[in-house]
DRENKE-972972 format. One line per field, with one value per residue: chain; residue in three letters; x, y, z of N, C-alpha, C in turn. Coordinates in steps of 0.2 Angstrom, whole numbers, plus 5000, padded with zeros to 4 digits. Atoms other than C-alpha are relative to their C-alpha. Layout:
# DRENKE-972972
ch = [A	...]
aa = [ALA	...]
n.u = [X	...]
n.v = [Y	...]
n.w = [Z	...]
ca.u = [X	...]
ca.v = [Y	...]
ca.w = [Z	...]
c.u = [X	...]
c.v = [Y	...]
c.w = [Z	...]
***
This chain:
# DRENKE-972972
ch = [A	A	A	A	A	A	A	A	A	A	A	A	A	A	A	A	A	A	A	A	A	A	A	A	A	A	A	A	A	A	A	A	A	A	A	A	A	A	A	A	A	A	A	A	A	A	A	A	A	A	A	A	A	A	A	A	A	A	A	A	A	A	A	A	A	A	A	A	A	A	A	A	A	A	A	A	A	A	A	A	A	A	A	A	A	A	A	A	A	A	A	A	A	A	A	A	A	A	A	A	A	A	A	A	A	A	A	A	A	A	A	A	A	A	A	A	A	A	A	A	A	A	A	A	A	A	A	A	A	A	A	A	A	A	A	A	A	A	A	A	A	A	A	A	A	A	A	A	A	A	A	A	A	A	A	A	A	A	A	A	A	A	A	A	A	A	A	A	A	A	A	A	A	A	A	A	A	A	A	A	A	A	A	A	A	A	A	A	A	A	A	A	A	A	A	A	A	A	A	A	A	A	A	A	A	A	A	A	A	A	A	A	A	A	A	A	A	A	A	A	A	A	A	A	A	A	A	A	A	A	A	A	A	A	A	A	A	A	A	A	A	A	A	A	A	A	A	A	A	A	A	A	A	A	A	A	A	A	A	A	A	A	A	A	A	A	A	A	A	A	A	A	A	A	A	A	A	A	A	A	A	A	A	A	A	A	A	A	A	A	A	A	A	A	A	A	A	A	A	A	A	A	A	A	A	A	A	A	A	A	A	A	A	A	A	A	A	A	A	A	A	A	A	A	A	A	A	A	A	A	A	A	A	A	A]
aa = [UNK	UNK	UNK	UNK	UNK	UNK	UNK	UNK	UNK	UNK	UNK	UNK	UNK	UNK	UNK	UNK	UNK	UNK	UNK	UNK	UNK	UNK	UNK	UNK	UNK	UNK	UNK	UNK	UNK	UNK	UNK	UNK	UNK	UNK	UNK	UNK	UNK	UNK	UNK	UNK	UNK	UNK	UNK	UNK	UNK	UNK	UNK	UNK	UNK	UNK	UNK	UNK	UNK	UNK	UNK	UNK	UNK	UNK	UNK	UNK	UNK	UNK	UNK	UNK	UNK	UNK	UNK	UNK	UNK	UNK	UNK	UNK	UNK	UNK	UNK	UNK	UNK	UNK	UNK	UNK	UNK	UNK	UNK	UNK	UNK	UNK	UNK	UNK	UNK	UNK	UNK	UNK	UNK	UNK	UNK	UNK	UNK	UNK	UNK	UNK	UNK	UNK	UNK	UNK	UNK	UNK	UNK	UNK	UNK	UNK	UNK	UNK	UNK	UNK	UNK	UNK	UNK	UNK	UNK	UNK	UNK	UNK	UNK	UNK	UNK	UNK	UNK	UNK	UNK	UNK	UNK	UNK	UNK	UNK	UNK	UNK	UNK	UNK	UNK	UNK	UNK	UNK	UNK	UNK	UNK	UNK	UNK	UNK	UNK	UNK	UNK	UNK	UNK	UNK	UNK	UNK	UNK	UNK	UNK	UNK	UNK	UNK	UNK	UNK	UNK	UNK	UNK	UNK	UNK	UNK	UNK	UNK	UNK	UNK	UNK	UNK	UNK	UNK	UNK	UNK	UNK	UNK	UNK	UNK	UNK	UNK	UNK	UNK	UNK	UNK	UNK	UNK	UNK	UNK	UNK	UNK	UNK	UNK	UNK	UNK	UNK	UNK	UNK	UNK	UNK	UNK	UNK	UNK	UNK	UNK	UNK	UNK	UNK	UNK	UNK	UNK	UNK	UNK	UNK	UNK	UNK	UNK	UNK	UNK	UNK	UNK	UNK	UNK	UNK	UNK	UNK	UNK	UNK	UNK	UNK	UNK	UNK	UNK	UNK	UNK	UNK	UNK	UNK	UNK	UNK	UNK	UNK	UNK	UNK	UNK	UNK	UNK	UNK	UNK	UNK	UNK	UNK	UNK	UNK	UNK	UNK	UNK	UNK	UNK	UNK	UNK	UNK	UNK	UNK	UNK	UNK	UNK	UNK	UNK	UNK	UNK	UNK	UNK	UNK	UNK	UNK	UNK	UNK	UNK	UNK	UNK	UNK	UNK	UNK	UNK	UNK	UNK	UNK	UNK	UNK	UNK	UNK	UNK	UNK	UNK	UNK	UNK	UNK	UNK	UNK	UNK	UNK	UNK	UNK	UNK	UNK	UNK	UNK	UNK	UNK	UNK	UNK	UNK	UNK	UNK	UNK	UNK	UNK	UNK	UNK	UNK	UNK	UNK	UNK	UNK	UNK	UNK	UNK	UNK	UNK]
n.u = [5002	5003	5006	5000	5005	5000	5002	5007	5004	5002	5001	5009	5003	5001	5004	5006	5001	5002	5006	5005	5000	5005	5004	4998	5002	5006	5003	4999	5006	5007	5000	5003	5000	5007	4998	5007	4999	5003	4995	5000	5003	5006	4999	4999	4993	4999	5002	4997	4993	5002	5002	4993	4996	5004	4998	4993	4998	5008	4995	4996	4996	5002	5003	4995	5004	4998	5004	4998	5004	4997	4997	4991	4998	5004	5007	5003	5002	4993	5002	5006	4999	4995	5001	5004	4994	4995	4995	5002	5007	5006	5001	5007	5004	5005	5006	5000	4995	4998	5006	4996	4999	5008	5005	5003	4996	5005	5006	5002	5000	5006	5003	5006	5005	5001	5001	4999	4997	5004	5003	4995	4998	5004	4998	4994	4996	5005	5000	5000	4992	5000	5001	4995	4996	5000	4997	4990	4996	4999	4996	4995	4998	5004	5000	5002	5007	5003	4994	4999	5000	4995	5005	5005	4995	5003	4998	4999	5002	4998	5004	5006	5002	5004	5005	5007	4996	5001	4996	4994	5003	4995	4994	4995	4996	4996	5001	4996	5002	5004	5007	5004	5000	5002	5009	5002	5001	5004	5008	5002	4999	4994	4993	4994	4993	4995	4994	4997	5001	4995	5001	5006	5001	5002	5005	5007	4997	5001	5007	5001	5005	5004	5000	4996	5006	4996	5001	4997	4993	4993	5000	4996	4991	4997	5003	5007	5003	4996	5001	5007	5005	5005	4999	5008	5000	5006	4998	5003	5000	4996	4996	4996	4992	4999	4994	4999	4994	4998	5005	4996	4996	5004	4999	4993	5001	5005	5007	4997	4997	5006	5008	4995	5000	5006	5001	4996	5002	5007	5002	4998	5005	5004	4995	4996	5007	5002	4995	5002	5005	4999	4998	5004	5001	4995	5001	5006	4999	4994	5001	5002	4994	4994	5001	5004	5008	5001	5006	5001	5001	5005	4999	5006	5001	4995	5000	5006	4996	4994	5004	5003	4995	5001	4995	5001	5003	4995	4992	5003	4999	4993	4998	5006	5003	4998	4997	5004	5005	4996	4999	5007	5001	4999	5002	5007	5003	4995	5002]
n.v = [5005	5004	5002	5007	5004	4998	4993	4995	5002	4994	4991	5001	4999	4995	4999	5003	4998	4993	4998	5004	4998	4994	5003	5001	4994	4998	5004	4994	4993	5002	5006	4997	5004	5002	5000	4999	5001	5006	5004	5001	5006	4995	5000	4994	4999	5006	4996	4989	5002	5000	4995	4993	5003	4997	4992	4998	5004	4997	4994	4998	4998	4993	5001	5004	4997	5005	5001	5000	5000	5000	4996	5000	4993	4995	5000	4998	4992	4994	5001	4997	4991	4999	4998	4992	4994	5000	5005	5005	4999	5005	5002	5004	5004	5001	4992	4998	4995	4991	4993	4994	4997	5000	5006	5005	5006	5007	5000	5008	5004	5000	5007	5005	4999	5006	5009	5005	4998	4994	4992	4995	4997	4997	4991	4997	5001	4998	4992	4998	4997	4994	4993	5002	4999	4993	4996	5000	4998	4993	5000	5001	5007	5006	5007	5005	4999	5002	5001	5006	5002	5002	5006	4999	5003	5004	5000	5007	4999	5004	5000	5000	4998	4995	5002	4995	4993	4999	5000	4995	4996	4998	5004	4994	5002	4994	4999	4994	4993	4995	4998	5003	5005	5001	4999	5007	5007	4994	5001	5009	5003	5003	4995	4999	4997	5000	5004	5000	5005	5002	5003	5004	5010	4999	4999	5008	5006	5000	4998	4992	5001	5009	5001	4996	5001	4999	5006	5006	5001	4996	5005	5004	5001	4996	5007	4997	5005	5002	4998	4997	5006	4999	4996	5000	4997	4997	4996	4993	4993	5004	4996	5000	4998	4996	5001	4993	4996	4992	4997	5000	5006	5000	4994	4999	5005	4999	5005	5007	5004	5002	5004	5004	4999	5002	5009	5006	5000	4999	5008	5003	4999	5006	5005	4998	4998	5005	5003	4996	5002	5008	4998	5002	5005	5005	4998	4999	5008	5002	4994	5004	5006	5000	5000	4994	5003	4995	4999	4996	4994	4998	4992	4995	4998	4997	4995	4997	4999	4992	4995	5001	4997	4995	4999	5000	4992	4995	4996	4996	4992	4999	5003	4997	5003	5003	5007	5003	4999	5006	5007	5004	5001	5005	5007	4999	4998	4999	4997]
n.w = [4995	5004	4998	5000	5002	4994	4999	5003	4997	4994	5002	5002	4993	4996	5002	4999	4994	5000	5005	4996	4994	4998	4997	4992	4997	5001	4996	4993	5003	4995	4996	4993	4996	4996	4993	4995	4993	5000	5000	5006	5003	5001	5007	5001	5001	5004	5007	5001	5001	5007	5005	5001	5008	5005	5002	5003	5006	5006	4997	5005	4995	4999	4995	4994	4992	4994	4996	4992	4995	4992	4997	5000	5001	4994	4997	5008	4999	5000	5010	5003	5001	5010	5007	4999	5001	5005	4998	5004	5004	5000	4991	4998	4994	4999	4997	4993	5000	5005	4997	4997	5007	5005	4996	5005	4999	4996	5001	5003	4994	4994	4997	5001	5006	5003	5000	5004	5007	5005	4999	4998	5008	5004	4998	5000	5008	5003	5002	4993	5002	5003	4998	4996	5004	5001	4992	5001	5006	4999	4995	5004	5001	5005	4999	5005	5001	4998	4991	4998	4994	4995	4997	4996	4993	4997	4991	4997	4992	4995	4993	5005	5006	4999	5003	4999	4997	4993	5002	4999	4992	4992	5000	5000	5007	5004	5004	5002	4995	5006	5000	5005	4999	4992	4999	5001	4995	4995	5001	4998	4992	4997	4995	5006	4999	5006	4998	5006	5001	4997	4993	5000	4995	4993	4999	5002	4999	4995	5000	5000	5006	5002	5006	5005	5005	5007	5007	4997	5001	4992	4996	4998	4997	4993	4999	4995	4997	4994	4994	5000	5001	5003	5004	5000	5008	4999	5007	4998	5002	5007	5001	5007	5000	5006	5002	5000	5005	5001	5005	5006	5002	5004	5007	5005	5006	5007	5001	5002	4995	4995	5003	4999	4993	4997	5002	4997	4995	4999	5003	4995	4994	4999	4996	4993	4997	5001	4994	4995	4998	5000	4995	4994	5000	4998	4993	4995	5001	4997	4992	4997	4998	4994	4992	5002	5000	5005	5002	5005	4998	5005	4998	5001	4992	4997	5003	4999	4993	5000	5002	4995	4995	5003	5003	5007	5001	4995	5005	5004	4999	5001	5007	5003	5006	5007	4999	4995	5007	5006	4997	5001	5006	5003	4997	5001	4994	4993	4994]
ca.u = [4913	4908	4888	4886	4869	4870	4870	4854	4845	4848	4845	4826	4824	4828	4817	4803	4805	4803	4787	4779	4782	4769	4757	4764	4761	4744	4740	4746	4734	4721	4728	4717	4717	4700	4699	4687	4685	4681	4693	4700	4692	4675	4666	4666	4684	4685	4673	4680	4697	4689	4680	4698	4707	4692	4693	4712	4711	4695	4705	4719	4728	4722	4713	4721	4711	4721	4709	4714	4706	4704	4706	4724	4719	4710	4693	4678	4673	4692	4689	4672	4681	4696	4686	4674	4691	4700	4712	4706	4696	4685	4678	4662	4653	4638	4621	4623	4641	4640	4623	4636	4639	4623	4608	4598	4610	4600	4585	4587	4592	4576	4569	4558	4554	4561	4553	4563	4577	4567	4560	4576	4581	4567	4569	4588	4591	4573	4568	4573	4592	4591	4584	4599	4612	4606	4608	4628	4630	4623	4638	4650	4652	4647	4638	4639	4622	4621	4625	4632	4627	4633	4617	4601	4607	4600	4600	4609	4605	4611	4596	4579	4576	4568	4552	4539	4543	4537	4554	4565	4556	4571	4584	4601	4608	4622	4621	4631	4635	4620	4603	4594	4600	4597	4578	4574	4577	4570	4555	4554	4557	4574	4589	4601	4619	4634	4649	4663	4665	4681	4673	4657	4663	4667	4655	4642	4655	4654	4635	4636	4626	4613	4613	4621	4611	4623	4625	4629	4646	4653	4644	4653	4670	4669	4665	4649	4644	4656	4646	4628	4614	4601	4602	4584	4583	4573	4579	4577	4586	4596	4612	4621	4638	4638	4652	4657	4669	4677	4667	4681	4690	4675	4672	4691	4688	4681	4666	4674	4682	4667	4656	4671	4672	4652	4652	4664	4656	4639	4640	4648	4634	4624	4639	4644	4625	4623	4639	4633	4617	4624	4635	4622	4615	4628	4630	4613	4617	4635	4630	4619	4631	4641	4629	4618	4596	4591	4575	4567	4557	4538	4543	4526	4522	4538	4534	4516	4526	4537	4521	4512	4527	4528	4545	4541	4532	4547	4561	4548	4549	4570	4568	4555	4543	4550	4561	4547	4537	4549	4553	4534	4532	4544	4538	4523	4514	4525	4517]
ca.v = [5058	5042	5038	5020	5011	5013	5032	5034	5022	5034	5050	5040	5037	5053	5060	5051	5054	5071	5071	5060	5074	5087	5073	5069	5087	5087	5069	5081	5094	5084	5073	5073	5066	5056	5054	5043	5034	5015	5001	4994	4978	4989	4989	5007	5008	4992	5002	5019	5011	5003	5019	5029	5015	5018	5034	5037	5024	5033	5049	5044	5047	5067	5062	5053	5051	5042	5034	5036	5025	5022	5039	5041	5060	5064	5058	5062	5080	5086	5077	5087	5104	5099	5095	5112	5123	5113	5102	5089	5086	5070	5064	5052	5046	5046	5061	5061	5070	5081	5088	5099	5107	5104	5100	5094	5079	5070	5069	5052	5047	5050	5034	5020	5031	5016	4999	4992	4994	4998	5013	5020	5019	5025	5042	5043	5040	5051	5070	5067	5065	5078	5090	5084	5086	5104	5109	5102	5111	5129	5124	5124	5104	5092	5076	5061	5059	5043	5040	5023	5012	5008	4997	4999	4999	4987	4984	4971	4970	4959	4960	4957	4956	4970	4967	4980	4998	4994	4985	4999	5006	5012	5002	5010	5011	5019	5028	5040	5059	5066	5076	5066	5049	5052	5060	5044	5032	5046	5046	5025	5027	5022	5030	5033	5040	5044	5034	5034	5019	5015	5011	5004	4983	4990	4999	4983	4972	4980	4986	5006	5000	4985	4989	4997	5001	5000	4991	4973	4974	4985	4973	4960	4968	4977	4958	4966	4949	4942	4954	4954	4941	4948	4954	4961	4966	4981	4993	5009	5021	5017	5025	5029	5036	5053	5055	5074	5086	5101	5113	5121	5106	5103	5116	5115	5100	5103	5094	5079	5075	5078	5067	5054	5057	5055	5040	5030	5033	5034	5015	5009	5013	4997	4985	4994	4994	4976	4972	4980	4971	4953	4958	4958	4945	4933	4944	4940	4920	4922	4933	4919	4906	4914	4915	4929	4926	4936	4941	4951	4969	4974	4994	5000	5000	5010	5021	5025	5026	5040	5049	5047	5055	5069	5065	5067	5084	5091	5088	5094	5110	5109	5101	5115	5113	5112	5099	5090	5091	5081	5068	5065	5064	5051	5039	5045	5053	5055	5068]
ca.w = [5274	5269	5272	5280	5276	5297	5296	5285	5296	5310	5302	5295	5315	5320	5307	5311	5330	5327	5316	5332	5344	5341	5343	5359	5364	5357	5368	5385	5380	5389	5401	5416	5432	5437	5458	5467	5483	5477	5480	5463	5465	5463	5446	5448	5446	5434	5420	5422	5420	5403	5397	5399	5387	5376	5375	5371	5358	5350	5354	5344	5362	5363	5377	5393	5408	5424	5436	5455	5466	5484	5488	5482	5479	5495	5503	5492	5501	5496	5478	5475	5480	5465	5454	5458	5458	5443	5454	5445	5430	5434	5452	5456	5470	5477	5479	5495	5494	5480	5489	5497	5483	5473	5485	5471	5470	5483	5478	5470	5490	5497	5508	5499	5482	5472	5470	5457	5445	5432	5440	5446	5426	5421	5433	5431	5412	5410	5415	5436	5429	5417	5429	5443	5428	5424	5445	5442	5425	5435	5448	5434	5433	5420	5423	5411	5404	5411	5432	5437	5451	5467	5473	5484	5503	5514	5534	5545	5563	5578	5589	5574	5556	5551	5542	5545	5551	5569	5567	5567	5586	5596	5586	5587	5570	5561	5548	5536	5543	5533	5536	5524	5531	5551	5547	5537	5551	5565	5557	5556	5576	5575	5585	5569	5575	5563	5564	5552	5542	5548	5566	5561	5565	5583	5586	5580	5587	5605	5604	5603	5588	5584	5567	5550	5533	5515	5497	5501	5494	5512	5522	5516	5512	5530	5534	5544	5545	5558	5571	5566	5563	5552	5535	5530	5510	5513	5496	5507	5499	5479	5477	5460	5456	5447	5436	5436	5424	5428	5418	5410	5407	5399	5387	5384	5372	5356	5350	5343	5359	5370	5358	5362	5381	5383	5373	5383	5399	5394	5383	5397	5411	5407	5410	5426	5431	5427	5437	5451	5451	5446	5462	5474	5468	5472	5489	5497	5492	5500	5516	5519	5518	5531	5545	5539	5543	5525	5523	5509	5516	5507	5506	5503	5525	5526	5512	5519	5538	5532	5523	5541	5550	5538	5531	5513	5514	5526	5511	5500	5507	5507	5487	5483	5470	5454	5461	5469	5454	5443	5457	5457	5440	5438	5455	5457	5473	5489	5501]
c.u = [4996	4990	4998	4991	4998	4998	4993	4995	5000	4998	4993	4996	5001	4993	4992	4998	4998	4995	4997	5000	4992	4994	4999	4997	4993	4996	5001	4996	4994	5001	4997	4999	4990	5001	4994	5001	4999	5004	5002	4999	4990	4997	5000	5007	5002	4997	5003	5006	5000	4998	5008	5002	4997	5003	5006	5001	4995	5002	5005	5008	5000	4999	5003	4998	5002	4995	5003	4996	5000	5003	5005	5000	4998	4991	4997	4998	5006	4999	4994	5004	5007	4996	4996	5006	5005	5008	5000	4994	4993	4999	4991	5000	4991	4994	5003	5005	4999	4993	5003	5001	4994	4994	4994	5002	4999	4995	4999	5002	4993	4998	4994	4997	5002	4998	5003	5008	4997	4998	5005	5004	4997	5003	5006	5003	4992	5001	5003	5009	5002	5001	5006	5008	5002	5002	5008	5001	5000	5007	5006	5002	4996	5000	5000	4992	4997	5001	4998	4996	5003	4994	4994	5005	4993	5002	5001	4999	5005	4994	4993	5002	4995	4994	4994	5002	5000	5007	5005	5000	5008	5005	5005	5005	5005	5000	5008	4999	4995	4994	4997	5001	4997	4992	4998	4998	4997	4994	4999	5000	5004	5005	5006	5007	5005	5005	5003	5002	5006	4998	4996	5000	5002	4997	4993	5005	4999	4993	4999	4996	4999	5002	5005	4994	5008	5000	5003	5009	5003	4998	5004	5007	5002	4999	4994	4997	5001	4997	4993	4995	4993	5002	4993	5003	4995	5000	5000	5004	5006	5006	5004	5006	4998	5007	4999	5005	4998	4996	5005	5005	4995	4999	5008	5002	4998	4995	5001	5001	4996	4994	5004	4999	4994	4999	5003	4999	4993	4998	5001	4992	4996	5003	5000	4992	4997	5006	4997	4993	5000	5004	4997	4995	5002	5003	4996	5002	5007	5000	4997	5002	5004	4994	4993	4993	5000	4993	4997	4992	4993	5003	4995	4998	5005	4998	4992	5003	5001	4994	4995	5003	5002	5008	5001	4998	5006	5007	4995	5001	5008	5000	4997	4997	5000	5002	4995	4995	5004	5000	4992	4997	5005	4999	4995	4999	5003	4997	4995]
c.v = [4995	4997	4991	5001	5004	5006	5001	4996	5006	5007	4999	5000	5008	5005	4998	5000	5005	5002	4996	5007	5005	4992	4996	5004	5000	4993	5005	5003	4997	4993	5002	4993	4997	4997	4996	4996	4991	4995	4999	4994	5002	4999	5006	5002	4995	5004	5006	4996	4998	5005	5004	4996	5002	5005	5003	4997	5001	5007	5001	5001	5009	4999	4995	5000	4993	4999	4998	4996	5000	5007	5003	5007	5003	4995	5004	5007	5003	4998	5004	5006	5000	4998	5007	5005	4998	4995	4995	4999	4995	4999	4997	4998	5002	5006	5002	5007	5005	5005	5004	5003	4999	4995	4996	4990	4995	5000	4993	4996	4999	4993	4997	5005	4994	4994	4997	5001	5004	5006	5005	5002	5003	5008	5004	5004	5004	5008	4999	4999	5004	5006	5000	5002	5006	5004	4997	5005	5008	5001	5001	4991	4999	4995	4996	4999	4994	4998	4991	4996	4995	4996	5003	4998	4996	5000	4995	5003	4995	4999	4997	5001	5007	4997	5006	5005	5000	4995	5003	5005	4998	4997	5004	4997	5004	5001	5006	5008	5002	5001	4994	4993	5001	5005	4996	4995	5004	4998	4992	5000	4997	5006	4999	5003	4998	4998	5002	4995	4997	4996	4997	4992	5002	5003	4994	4995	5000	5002	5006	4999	4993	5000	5004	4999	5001	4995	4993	4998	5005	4996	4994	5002	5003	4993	5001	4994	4994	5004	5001	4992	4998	5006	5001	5005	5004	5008	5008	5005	4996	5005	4998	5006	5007	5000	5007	5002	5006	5004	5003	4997	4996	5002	5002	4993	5001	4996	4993	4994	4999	4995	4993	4996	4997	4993	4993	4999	4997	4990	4996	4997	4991	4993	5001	5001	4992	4995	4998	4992	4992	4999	4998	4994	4994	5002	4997	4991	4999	5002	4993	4994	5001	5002	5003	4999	5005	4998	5006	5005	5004	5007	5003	5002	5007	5005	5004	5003	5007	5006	5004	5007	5007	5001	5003	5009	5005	4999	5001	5008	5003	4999	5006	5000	4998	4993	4994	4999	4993	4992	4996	4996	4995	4993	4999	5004	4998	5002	5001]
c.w = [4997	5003	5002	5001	5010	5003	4998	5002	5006	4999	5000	5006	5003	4998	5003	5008	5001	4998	5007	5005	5002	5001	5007	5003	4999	5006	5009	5003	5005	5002	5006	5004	5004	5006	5001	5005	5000	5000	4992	4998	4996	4992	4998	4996	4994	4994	4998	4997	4991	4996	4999	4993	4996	4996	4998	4994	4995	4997	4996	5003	5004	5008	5007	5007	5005	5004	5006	5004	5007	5004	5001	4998	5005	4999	4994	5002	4997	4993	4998	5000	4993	4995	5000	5000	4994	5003	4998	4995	5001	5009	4998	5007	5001	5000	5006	5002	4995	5003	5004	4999	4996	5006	4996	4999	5004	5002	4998	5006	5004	5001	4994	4995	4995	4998	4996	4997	4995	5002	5000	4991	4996	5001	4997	4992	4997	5004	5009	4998	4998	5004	5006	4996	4999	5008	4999	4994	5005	5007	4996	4999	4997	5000	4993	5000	5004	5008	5000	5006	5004	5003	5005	5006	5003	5007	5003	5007	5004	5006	4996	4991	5000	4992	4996	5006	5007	5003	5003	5006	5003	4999	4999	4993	4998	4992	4996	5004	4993	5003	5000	5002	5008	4998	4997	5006	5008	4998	5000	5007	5000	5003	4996	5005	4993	5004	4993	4997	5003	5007	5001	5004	5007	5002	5000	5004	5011	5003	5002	4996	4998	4991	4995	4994	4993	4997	5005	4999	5006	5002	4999	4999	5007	5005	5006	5004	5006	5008	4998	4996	4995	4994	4997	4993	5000	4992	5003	4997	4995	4999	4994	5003	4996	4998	4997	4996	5001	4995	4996	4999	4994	4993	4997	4995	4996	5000	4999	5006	5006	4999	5003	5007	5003	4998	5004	5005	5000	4995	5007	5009	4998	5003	5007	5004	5000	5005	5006	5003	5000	5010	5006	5001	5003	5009	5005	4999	5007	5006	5004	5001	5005	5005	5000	5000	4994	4998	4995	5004	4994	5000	5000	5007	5000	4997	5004	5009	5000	4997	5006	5004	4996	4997	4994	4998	5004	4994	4994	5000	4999	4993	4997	4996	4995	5000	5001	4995	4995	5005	5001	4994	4997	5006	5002	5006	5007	5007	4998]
***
């Protein structure tokens, strides 16, 4: 049989197809799906999106983590039970949700402990994250060392600015389905109710509710601002993103790949924390170019309101002392 030039180019390709494969097999190995709930314009979604490339190109390919967003694997209480059972390896969002599963996890939601950026970095990325880190690892999950942010929420109204606690007497607001959010606004003397977000602009559109409290990026993408008159920059409560892993998805990487993993996450955190807060910046200008009276909120009345009313000392006794011990020690004096 005669060998054409033709043949021993195909045999070198086949050759060389073959020596790719186990490396193929080995990229598989740890292809994981990451799940969340934040549009894909989001910069949630935009950094995760970058930390994965990273990571697979750091990786070598080993590693391969898809990011879902918008809830294309389920709502986020059905993403915390996959990633807690292994249906999926990644999932973020907010304290609030995963205190369903880790009631520590909203601690960093309580009313009017933040007054800054800087403080909330100081706590998170100091021993009040740590300790928050360590209640996910005894659940089996593994947080990234450093949590993302999704913004201070703020409050719009239709009927007042809110300024000063006496303010919030008898205002009908809605709020998230959460404890921790409806005894907040109880104790200010407001009439919180839970809505879903989906019904919130009618609800505010027909007045089942004066007001809504969230980051400025819902209000404007739910265009909040077509039904309300008052936006009052009050920082009442700072919400971060955790960023969660399967615990034995976890532990099934070697070291290499976890040193990999944490790094692409954890470099990233100051981009996507800087988005965030360029975001709102340019928010509070463009709220107010549509319509929106935007007033800026002393917190310190609010915080002394809530100590008055005995809010502080009543989730102390839910957070119990250790807890409560740490979150003092990184904002200081509470109850």
């Amino acid at each position: 049989m005669n060998i054409t030039r033709r043949h021993l180019i195909q045999a070198a390709g086949a050759v060389a197809l073959g020596a790719a494969l186990p490396a193929a097999r080995a990229a598989a190995a740890f292809s994981w799906k990451f799940g969340h709930g934040f549009p894909p314009s989001h910069p949630i979604h935009k950094r995760a999106v970058e930390a994965a490339a990273w990571i697979k190109q750091q990786s070598k390919g080993q590693v391969d983590i898809n990011v879902f967003p918008n809830s294309q694997l389920g709502g986020d209480n059905d993403l915390l039970s996959q990633v807690y059972s292994g249906g999926i390896e990644m999932f973020t969002t907010g304290g609030i949700i995963m205190s369903t599963l880790v009631p520590h996890a909203a601690i960093s939601g309580l009313g009017f402990i933040f007054a800054d950026y800087p403080s909330v970095w100081s706590a998170m990325d100091g021993k009040l994250g740590a300790f928050v880190r360590d209640a996910f690892a005894k659940k089996g999950l593994h947080a990234v060392d450093r949590i993302w942010d999704n913004g201070f929420r703020e409050i719009t109204t239709s009927s007042r600015p809110i300024a000063q606690p006496q303010d919030l007497a008898n205002l009908k607001i809605r709020v998230p389905v959460s404890p921790l959010y409806i005894s907040l606004f109880k104790a200010l003397g407001a009439a919180p109710t839970s809505i879903n977000l989906a019904e919130v602009y009618t609800a505010l559109q027909t007045g089942v509710v004066e007001g809504q409290e969230n980051p400025l990026v819902v209000t404007d993408t739910a265009k909040f601002y077509e039904v309300q008159k008052y936006c009052s920059l009050t920082n009442h409560i700072w919400d971060g993103s955790w960023i969660v892993i399967n615990g034995d998805a976890w532990e099934g990487l070697p070291p290499d790949l976890q040193a990999i993993v944490s790094k692409g996450f954890n470099d990233l955190a100051p981009q996507q924390r800087a988005d965030i807060a360029q975001l709102n910046d340019s928010l509070g200008a463009s709220l107010a170019q549509r319509g929106l009276k935007v007033n800026h909120a002393d917190p310190a009345p609010f915080r002394d309101a809530l100590r008055k009313a005995g809010f502080y000392t009543d989730w102390q006794s839910k957070f119990g002392a250790q807890a409560w011990a740490v979150l003092e020690s990184a904002v200081g004096k509470l109850s």
